[in-house]
C-alpha positions in Angstrom: 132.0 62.4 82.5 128.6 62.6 82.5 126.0 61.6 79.6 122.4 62.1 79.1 120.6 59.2 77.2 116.7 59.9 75.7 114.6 56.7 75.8 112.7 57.5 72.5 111.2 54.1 71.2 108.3 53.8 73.1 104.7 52.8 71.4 103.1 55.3 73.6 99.7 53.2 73.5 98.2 55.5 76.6 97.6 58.6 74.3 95.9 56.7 71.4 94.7 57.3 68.9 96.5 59.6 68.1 99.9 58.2 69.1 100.3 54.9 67.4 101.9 52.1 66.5 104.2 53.5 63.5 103.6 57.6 64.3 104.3 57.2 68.5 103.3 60.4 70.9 106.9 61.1 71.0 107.5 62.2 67.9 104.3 64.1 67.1 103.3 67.4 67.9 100.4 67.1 70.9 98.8 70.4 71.4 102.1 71.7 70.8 104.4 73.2 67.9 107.2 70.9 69.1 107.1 67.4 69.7 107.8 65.9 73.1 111.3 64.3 72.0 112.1 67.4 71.0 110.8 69.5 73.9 113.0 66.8 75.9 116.6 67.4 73.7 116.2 71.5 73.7 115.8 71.1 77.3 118.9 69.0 78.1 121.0 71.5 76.1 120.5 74.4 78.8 122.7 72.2 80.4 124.9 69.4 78.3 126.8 69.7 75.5 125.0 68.6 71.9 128.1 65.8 72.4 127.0 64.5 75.3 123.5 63.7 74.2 122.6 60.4 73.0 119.2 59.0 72.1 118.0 55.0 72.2 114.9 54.4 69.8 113.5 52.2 67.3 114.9 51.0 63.4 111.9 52.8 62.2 112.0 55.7 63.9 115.6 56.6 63.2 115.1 58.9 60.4 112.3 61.1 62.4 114.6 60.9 65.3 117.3 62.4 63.0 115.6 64.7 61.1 114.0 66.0 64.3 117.0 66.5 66.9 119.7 67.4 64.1 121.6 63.8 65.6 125.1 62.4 64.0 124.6 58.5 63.7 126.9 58.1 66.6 124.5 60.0 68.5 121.7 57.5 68.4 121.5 53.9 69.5 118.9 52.1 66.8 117.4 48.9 68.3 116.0 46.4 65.4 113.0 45.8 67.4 111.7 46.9 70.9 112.6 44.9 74.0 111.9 46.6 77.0 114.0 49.5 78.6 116.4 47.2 80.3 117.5 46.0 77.2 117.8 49.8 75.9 119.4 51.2 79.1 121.8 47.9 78.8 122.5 49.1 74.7 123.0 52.8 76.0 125.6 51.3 78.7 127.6 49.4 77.0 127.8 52.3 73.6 129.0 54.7 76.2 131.2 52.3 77.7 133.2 51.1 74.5 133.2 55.1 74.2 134.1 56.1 77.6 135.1 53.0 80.4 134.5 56.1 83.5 131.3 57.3 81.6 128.3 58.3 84.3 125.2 58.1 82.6 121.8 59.6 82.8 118.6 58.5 81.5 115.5 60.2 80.7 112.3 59.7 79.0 111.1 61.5 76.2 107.7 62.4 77.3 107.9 64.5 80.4 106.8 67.4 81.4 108.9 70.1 83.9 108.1 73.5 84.4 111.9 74.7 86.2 114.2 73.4 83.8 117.3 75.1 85.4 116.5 73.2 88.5 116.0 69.7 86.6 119.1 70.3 85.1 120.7 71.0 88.9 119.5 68.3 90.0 120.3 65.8 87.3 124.0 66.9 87.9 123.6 66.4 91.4 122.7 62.9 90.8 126.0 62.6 88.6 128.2 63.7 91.2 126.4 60.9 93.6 127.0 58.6 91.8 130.4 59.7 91.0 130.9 59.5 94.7 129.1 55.9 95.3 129.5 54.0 92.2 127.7 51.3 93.7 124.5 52.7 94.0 121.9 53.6 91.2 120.7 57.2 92.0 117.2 57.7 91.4 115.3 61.7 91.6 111.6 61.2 93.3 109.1 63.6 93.0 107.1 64.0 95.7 103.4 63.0 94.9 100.8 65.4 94.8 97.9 63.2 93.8 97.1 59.0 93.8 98.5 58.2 90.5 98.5 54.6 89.7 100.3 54.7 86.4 103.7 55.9 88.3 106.6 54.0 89.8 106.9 55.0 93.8 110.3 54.7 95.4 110.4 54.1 99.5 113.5 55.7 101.2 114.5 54.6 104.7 114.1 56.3 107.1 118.5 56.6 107.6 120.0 59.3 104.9 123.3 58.5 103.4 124.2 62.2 103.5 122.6 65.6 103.5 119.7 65.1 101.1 119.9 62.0 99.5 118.3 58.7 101.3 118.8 54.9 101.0 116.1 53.4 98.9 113.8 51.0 100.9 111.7 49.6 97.8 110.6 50.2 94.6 107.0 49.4 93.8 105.8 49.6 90.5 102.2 51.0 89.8 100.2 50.0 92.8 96.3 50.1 92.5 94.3 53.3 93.9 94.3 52.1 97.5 97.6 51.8 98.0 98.3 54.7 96.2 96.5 57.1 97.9 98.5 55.2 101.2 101.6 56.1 99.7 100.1 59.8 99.4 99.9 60.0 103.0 102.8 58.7 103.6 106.0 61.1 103.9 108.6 58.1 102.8 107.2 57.3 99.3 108.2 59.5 96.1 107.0 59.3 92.7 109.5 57.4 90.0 110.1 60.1 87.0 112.1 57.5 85.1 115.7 59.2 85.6 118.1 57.2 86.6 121.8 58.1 86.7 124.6 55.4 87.5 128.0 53.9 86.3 127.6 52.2 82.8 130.1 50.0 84.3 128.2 49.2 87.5 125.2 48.6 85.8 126.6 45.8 83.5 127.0 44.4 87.2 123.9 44.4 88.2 122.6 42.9 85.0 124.8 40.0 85.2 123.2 39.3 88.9 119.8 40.2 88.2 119.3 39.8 84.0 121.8 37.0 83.3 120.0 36.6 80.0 120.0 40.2 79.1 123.8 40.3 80.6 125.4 37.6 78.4 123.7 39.0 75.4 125.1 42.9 75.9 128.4 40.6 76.7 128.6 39.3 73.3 127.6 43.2 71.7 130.2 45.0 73.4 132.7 41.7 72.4 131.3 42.8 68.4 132.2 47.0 69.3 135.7 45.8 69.4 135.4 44.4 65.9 133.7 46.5 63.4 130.6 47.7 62.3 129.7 45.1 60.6 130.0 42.5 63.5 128.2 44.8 65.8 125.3 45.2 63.5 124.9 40.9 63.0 125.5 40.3 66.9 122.9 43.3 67.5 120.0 41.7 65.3 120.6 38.2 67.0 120.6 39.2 70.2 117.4 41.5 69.8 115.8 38.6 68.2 117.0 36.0 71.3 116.1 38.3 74.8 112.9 38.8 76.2 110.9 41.9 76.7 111.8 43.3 79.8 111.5 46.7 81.6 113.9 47.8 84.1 111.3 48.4 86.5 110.7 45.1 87.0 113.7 43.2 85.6 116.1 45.1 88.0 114.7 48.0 90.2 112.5 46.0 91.9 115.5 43.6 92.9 118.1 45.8 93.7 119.1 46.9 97.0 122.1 49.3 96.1 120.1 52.4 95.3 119.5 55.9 96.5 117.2 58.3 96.2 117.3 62.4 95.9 114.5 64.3 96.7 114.1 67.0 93.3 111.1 70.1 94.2 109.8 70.0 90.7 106.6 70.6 88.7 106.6 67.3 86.6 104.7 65.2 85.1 104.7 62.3 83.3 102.7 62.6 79.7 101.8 58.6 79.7 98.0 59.3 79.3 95.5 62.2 77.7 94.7 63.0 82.6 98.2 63.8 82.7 98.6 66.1 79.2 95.4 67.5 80.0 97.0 68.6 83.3 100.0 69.7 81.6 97.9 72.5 79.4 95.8 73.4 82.3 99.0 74.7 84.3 99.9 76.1 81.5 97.3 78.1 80.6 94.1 80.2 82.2 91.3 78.4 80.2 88.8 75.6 81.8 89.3 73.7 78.8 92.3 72.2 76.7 92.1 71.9 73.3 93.8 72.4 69.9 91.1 73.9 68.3 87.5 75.8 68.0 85.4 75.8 71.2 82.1 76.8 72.7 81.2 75.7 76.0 78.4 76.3 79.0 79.3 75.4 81.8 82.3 72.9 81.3 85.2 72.6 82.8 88.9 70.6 83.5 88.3 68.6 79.6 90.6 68.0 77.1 89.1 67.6 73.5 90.9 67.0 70.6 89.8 67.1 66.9 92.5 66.1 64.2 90.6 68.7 61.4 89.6 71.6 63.5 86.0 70.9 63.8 84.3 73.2 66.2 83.6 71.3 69.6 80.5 72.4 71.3 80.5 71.1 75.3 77.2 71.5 77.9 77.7 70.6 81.4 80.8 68.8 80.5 83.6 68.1 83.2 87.1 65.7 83.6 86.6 64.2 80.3 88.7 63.4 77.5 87.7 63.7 73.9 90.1 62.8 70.7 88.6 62.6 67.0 91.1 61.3 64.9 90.0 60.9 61.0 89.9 56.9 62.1 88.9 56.5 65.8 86.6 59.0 67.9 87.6 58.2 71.9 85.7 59.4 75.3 86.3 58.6 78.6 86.6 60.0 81.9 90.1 62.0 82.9 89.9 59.9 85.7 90.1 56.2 83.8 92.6 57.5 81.2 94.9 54.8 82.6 92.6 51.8 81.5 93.0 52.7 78.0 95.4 49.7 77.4 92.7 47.5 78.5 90.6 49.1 75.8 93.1 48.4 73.0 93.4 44.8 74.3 89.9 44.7 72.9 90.4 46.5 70.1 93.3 43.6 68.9 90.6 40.7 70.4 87.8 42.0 67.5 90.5 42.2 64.7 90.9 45.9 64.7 94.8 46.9 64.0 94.0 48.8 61.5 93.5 51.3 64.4 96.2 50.6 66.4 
């Protein structure tokens, strides 16, 4: 059987300020009417059942999460405090486990953008029946890049397939620098990460005990507590969280592993981790120059996006690629083009004792 699981408990620091620490980008409406989580759930019901839909996010987030998506409390997997996505994917696993020992699961991030959701969902079940076939192997989709992003995940096939469409996985390199991105651009055997994943929950518990013993031995002693009640579950759970470090799977595991394969998916997606990539998002979504949620008057100005939280008029001359957001706190410019640095920016923000606007 195959499961879809939502990572939802992300800060989402990149699209400050107005994603933060207690109100993250997923669960707030972005130059949208819906929010991104829930863009993300009505999405993956064109294609799964509302019972095989599962969602892994934060203790305080669970009641937005729930009143958002509708969710039973079976339906989503409330970590006391946020460590990492192995440690989520590894929660996710061993739930749908204890709920179904043969369960196939895939993962997905709350915060992307597809245009062809009918052929997402193809090839998300496509990925399920690889896996199915070679429980072994991880099966991850690549997206073919289009530009040099350095904020993405690239995945290197080999240049053998293991059948028609679907490649062994050479390497996994996690958000190389603008040089060796815009290598991998040329290239014809690197693919963009989107973040799905799709493997055994039994396997994976294997690969975590040769790769994450730490992490390993503590979802060891959770799914020991599932068997109990859940009561046990919910002490063992807040130990555990407090013991393990932060770790993400990109580098605790993927980066390791050798058992993976990759399949090739010809979709329009993007990742919304930054304002360059939402303000690409509403560009190929609309005819305007511009993006924004509001009044505006421009001469000559094209390819911004520009934000104000109260509707303010926005008045632009000779502006181009830039990225404007006035929140009733913080007012932020940059470039499109240095979007990705903004975590850099906040580092400074905590140095000069400003959390207040975090």
């Amino acid at each position: 059987m195959l499961y879809s699981v939502i990572l939802a408990g992300g800060s989402g620091t990149r699209l400050w300020p107005i994603s933060t620490t207690k109100l993250p980008k997923q669960i707030k409406n972005i130059l949208s009417d819906r929010t991104l989580l829930e863009d993300t759930y009505q999405r993956l019901l064109k294609g799964f059942s509302a019972e095989d839909i599962f969602v892994v996010s934060s203790k305080h987030l669970k009641k937005e999460v729930k009143k958002q998506l509708s969710l039973s409390k079976q339906h989503i997997f409330v970590e006391p405090e946020p460590k990492g996505t192995a440690m989520a994917i590894g929660l996710a696993a061993i739930r749908l486990f204890h709920l179904d020992p043969e369960a196939t699961i895939a993962i997905i991030n709350s915060d992307a953008y597809v245009k062809e959701t009918e052929k997402y969902l193809e090839v998300i079940k496509q990925a399920g029946q690889i896996a199915e076939k070679y429980p072994n192997q991880m099966v991850l989709i690549g997206i073919k890049p289009n530009y040099p992003e350095t904020g993405y995940g690239y995945i290197e096939i080999e240049g053998s397939i293991k059948e028609a469409g679907v490649y062994q996985v050479k390497s996994f390199k996690e958000k190389p620098n603008l040089a060796t991105a815009k290598k991998y651009l040329q290239a014809d055997r690197y693919f963009w990460n989107p973040a799905i994943f799709v493997f055994k929950a039994k396997q994976i518990l294997l690969w975590y005990q040769k790769n994450l013993p730490d992490l390993y031995e503590s979802l060891t002693q959770l799914q020991q507590s599932l068997k109990k009640s859940e009561e046990a579950y919910e002490q063992v759970l807040r130990q555990e969280y407090a013991r393990v470090k932060n770790v993400s799977i990109d580098y605790g595991l993927l980066e390791k592993m050798k058992e993976m394969l990759l399949l090739p998916a010809d979709l329009t997606w993007l990742d919304i981790g930054n304002w360059r990539s939402l303000r690409d998002v509403r560009l190929l979504e609309s005819q305007d120059d511009n993006v924004t949620n509001g009044k505006l008057i421009s001469l000559d100005s094209h390819r911004n996006l520009l934000y104000s939280c109260d509707g303010k008029l926005i008045a632009t001359i000779g502006v181009e690629d830039m990225i404007l957001v006035e929140t009733d706190k913080v007012i932020f410019l940059c470039p499109a083009e240095q979007a990705q640095q903004i975590k850099e920016l906040l580092k400074k923000v905590k140095d000069n004792n400003l959390e207040d606007y975090l």
